[in-house]
C-alpha positions in Angstrom: -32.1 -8.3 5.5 -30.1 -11.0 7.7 -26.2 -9.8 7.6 -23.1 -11.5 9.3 -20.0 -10.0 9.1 -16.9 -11.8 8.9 -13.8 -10.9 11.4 -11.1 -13.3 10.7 -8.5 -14.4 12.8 -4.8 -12.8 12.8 -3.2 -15.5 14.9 -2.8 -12.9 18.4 -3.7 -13.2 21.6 -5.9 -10.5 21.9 -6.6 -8.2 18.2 -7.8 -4.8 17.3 -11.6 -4.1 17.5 -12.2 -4.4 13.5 -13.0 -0.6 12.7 -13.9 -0.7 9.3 -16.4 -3.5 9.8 -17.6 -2.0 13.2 -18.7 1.5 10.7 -20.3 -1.4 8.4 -22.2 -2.5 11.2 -23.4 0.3 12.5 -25.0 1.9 9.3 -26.7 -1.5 8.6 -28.1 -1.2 11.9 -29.6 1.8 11.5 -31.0 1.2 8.2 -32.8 -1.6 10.1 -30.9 -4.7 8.8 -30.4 -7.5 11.0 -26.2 -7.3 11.5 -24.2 -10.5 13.7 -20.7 -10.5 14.0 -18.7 -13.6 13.7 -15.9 -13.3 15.5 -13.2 -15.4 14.5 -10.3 -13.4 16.3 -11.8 -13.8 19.6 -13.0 -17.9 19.2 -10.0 -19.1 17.2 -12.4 -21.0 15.3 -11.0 -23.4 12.3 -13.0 -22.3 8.9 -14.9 -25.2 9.0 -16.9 -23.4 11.9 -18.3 -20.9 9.5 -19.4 -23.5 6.9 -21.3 -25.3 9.7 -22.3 -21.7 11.5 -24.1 -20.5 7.5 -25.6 -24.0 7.3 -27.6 -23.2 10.3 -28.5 -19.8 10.2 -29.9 -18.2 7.3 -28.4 -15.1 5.6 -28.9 -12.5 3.1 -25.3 -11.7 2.9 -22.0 -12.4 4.3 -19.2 -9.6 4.5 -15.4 -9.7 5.3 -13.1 -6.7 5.1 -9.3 -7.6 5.0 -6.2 -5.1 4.5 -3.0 -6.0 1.7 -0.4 -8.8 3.3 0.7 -12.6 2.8 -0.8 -13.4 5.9 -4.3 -11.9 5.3 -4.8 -13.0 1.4 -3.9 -16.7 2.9 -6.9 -16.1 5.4 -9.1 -14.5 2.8 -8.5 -17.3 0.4 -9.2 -19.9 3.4 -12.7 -18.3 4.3 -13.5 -17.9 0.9 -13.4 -21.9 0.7 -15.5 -21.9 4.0 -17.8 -19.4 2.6 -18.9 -20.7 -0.7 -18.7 -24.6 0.5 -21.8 -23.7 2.9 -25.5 -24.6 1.8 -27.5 -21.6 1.2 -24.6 -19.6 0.3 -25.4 -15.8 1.1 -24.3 -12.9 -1.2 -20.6 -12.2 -0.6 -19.0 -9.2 -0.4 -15.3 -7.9 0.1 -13.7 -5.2 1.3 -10.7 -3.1 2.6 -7.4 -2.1 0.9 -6.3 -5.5 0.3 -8.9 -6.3 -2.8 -9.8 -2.7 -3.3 -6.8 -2.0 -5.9 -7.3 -5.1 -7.9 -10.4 -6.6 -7.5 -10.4 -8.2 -10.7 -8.0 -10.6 -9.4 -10.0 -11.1 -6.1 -13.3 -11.7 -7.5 -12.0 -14.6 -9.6 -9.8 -15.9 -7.1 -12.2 -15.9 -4.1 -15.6 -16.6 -6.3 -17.0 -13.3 -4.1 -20.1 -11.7 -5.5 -18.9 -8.1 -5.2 -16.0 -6.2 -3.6 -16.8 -2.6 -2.1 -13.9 -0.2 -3.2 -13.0 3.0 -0.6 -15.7 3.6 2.1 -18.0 1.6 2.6 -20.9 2.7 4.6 -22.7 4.5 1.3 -22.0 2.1 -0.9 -23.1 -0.7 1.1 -26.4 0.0 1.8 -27.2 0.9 -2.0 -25.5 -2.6 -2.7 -28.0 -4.3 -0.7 -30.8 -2.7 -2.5 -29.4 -4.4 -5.9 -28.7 -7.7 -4.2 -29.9 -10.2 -7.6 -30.3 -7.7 -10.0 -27.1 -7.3 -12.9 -28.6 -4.1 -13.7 -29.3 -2.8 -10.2 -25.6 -3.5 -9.7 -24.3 -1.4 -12.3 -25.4 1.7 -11.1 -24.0 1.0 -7.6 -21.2 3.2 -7.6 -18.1 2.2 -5.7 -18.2 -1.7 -6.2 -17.1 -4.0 -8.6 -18.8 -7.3 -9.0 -19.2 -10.8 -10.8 -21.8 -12.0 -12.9 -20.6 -15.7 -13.6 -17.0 -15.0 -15.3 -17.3 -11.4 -16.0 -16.1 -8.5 -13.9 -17.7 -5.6 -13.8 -15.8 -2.3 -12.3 -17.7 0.5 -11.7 -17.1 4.2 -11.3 -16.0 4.9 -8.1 -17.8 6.9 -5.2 -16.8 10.1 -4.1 -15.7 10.2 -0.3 -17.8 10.7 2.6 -17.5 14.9 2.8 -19.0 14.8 6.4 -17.7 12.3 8.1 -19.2 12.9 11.8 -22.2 12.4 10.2 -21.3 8.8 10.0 -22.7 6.8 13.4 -20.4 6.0 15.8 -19.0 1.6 15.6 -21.5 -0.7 16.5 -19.4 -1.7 20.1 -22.4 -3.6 21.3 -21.9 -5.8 18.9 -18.3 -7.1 19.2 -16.5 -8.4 22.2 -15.5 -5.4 23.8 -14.3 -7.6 27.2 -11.4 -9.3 24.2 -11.0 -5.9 22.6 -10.0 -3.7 25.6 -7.4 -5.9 26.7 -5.2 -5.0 24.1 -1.7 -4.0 25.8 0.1 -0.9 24.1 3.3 1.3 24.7 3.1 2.5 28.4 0.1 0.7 29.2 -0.4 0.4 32.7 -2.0 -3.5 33.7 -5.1 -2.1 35.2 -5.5 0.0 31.9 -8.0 -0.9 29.5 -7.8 0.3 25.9 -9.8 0.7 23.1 -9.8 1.7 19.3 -10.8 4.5 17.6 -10.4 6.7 14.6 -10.1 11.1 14.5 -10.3 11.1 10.7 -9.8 9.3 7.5 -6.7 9.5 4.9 -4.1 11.2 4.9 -2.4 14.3 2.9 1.4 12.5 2.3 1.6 10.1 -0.8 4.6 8.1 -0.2 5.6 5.7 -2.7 5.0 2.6 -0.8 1.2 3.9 0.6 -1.2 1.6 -0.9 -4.3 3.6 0.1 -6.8 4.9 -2.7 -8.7 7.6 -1.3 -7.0 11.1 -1.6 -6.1 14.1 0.5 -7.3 13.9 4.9 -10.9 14.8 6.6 -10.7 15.4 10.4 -13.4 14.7 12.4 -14.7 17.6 14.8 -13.5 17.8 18.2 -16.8 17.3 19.6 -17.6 14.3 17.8 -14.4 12.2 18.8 -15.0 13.4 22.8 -18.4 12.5 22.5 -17.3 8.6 21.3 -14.4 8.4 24.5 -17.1 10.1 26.7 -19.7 6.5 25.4 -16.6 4.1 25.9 -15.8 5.1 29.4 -18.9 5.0 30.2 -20.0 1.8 28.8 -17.1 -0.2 28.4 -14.8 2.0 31.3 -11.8 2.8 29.1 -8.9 4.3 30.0 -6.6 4.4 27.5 -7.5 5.4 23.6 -5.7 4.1 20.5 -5.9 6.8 17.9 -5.6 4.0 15.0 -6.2 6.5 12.0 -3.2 7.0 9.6 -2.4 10.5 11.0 -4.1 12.3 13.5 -1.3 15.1 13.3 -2.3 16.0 10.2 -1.2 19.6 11.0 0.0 21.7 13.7 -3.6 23.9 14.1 -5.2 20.7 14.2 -3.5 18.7 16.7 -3.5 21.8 19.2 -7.4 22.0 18.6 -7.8 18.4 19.4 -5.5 18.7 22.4 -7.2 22.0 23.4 -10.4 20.0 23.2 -9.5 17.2 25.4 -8.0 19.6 28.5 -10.9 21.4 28.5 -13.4 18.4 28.6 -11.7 17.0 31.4 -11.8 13.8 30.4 -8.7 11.9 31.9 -7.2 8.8 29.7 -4.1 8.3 28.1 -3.4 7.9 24.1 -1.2 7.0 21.0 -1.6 8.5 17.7 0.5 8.2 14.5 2.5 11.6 14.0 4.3 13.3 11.2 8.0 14.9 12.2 6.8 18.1 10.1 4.8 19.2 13.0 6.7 17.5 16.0 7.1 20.9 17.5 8.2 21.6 21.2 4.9 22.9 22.2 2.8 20.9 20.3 4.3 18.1 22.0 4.3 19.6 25.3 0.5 20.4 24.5 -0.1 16.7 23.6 1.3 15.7 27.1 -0.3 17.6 28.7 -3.6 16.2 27.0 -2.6 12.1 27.9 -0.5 11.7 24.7 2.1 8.9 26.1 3.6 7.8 22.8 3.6 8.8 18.9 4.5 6.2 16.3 6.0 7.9 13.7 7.1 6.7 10.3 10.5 7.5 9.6 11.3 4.8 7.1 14.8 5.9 6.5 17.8 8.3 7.7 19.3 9.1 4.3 18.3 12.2 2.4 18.2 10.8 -1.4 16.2 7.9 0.1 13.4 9.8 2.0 13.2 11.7 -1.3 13.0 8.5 -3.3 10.4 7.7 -1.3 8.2 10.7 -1.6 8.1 11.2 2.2 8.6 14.7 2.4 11.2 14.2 5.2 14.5 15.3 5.7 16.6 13.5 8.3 17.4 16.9 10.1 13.9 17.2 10.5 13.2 13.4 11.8 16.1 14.0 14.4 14.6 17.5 15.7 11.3 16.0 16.1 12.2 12.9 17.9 14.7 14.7 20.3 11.7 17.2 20.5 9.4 13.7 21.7 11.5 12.4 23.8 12.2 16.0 25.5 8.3 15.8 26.0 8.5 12.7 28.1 6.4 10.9 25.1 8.0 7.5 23.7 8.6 7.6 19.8 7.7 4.6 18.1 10.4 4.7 15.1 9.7 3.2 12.2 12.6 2.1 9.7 12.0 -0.3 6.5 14.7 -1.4 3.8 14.8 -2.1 0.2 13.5 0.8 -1.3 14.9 2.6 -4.8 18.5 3.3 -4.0 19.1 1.7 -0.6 22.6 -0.2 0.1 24.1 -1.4 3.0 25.0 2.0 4.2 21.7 3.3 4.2 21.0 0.5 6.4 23.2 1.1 8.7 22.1 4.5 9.2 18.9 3.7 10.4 20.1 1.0 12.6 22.3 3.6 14.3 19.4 6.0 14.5 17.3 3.4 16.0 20.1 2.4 18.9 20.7 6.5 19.6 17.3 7.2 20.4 15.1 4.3 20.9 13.8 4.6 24.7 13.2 0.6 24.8 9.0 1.1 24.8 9.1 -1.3 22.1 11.0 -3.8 20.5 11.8 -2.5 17.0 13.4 -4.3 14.4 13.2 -3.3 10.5 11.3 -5.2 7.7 12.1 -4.9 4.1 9.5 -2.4 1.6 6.8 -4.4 0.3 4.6 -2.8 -2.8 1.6 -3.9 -1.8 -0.9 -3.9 -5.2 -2.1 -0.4 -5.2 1.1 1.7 -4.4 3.2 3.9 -6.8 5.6 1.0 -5.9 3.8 -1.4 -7.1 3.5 -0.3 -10.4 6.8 0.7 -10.5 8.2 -2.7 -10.1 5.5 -3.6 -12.6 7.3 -1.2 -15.3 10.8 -2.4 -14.5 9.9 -5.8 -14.9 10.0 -7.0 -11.2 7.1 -8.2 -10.6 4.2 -9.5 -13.2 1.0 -8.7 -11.6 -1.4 -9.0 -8.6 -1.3 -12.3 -8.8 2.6 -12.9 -9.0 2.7 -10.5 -5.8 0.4 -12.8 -3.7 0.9 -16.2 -5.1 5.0 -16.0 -5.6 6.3 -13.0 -4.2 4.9 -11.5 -1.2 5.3 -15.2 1.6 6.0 -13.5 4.5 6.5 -9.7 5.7 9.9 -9.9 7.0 11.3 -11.4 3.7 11.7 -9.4 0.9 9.3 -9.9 -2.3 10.7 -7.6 -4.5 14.0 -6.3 -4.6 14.3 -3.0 -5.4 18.5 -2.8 -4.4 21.4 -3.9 -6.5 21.7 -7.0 -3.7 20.8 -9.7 -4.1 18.3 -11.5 -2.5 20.5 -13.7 0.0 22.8 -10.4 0.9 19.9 -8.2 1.8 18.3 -10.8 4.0 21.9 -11.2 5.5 22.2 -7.2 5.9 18.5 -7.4 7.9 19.7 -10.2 10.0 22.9 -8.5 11.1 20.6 -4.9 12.0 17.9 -6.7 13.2 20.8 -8.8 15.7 21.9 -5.5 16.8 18.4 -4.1 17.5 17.3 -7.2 19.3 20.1 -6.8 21.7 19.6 -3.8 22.6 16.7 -3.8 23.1 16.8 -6.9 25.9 19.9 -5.1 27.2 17.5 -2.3 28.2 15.1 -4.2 29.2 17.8 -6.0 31.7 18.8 -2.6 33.1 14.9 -1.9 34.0 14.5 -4.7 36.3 18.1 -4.9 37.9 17.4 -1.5 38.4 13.9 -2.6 40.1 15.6 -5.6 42.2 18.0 -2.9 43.6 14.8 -0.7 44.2 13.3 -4.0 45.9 16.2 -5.0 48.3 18.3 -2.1 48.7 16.0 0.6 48.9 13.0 -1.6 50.7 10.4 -1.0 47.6 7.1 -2.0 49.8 4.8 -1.1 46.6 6.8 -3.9 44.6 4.4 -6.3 42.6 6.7 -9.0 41.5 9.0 -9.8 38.2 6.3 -9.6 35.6 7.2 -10.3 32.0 4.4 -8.5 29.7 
């Protein structure tokens, strides 16, 4: 069969190589299918391309995979439009967490044919097979689908138990010149980055997670060298964006990976999203020593009763040993802090402003964004109970406009005072921020002029 598959565009200069739809790819390419990639991201191309693009090439079926947010079910409606006003309008199928928890509501909202829910690279090779037949589709496990007005959910698939068994993203396919430019923390100009993914899920259920597939599977060693060994090769990368939701999934396991990676040889630098539980001193030091240059961890708060509310399994003794651990290191922290959760007041706030301005090393410009319970999420169903939100529907359509503005309010403030409160932190974070920044190149002019720097480049803003 003849497959496009959709990448939409985010509105950035240069996006993330589309992962999830880069797996699709290459498991349709094996099986033989005929897979192109519209990339939307890299062209900037108005929806109307896409109509005119499926009314001149014929396909079988037409996938897009989008994640929860304002922004993204805006773009998904938008495409949808584009999509179903073509000609010869393929089969069309959704996925990603964004429809996945309540595909009801997307199928009837976006007039898709079928939405894949958890992984897809199973699922949508069977769903091809059924492509036209109701009854086909109903054994298709993991998908739910339309036939005219009804909505059909079926049982779910269990997850992929061997996961480096999956083939590696179909690179060849995408832009990779677009994709490698992508600048990250401590990214050297000349560095070109890329990507990639050392396992699936993750074992921590905080209440505002939105994921549906349980518990964390690590790929092997091997297997993730093997992929960085193909894109320096082909594509000459340098430095590795380890996009997965946590690659320190435990303590044995990051030392494995970092034992792996000194012993391969292989030079490049990388980021990976970390958990303060095992932000050890020599686990850290181990992960410099392997290229690690920066960690973004999610904090989320620095208040005891409000890490609990949150299920994050946190304390805020243990978030301040692990970062002072980081930074000890020589590896940046990337510090995440949101507000609004169950319980939080001004002075919760506050605390994590002042946590942010103690230890912030000014690799990025961090500002904090109010909770949003994205359909999916104990959260979400939370504020469903309590009579703060409606349904699916009332999230996207009402509620969730932007995600620096709050869309449900889980404080005793109201709406105008927390958005003050954010605006007052975020002011002081801002600042800081820029005054760092303003120390780094004084302190390179004095480098230039006093101290006759001859290797200076020039004031470059990046």
């Amino acid at each position: 069969m003849r497959i496009l598959l959709v990448v939409h565009d985010n509105g950035m200069t240069v996006s993330y190589i589309p992962l999830g739809t880069a797996y699709i790819a290459a498991v349709l390419k094996k099986a033989g299918h005929q897979v192109s990639i519209y990339s939307q991201d890299c062209g900037h191309y108005p929806e109307e391309h896409l109509t005119n693009y499926l009314n001149e090439n014929h396909f079988d079926m037409v996938g897009l995979s989008v994640i929860g947010g304002y922004y993204q079910y805006r773009k998904l409606l938008r495409i949808s439009e584009a999509i179903n006003a073509c000609r010869d309008r393929p089969f069309y199928v959704l996925g990603g967490h964004g429809p996945a928890p309540e595909p009801e509501f997307f199928l009837r909202k976006t007039r898709a044919d079928a939405i894949v829910i958890g992984e897809g690279e199973l699922t949508v090779l069977e769903l091809l097979e059924a492509i036209g037949s109701p009854a086909q589709l109903a054994k298709v496990k993991g998908i739910a689908w339309r036939n005219g007005e009804q909505v059909t959910v079926n049982e779910r698939r269990p997850l992929i138990a061997d996961i480096d068994a999956i083939p590696f993203p179909a690179y060849e396919l995408f832009p990779m010149e677009y994709y490698r430019l992508m600048r990250e923390a401590r990214v050297e100009s000349a560095d070109l980055t890329m990507t990639m993914l050392s396992g699936r899920g993750c074992t921590f259920e905080c209440n505002f997670c939105y994921r549906l597939d349980e518990g964390f599977r690590a790929r092997s060693s091997e297997c993730i060298l093997d992929e960085i060994r193909l894109l320096q090769r082909d594509y000459g990368i340098t430095y590795i964006t380890f996009f997965d939701e946590l690659l320190m999934s435990s303590m044995k396991r990051t030392v494995e990976l970092c034992e792996a990676i000194l012993d391969s040889g292989l030079k490049f630098k990388w980021w990976c999203n970390g958990r303060l539980n095992y932000a050890k001193p020599k686990v850290l030091e181990l992960m410099k020593r392997a290229g690690c240059v920066f960690i973004n961890y999610g904090i989320e708060a620095m208040d005891d009763q409000i890490l609990k509310n949150m299920n994050k399994a946190l304390t805020t003794d243990i978030v301040i040993r692990g970062v002072e651990a980081t930074l000890a290191a020589g590896i940046s922290p990337g510090l995440n802090i949101i507000f609004g959760n169950i319980g939080e007041n001004r002075e919760t706030l506050n605390k994590g402003v002042e946590f942010l301005l103690k230890y912030s090393d000014g690799s990025q410009l961090r500002t904090i964004r109010p909770v949003t319970p994205y359909p999916g999420s104990p959260l979400y169903y939370y504020a469903i109970k309590k009579g703060l939100l409606r349904d699916c529907e009332d999230f996207y359509e009402h509620k969730h406009v932007n995600s620096d503005l709050v869309s449900v309010n889980f404080t005793h403030m109201s709406d105008e005072e927390l958005h003050q409160a954010l605006f007052e932190a975020n002011s002081r974070l801002i600042q800081n921020y820029y005054q760092i920044q303003m120390k780094r190149v004084k302190q390179q002019a004095h480098d230039l002029y006093i101290g006759h720097n001859v290797n200076f480049r020039g004031f470059r803003q990046s």
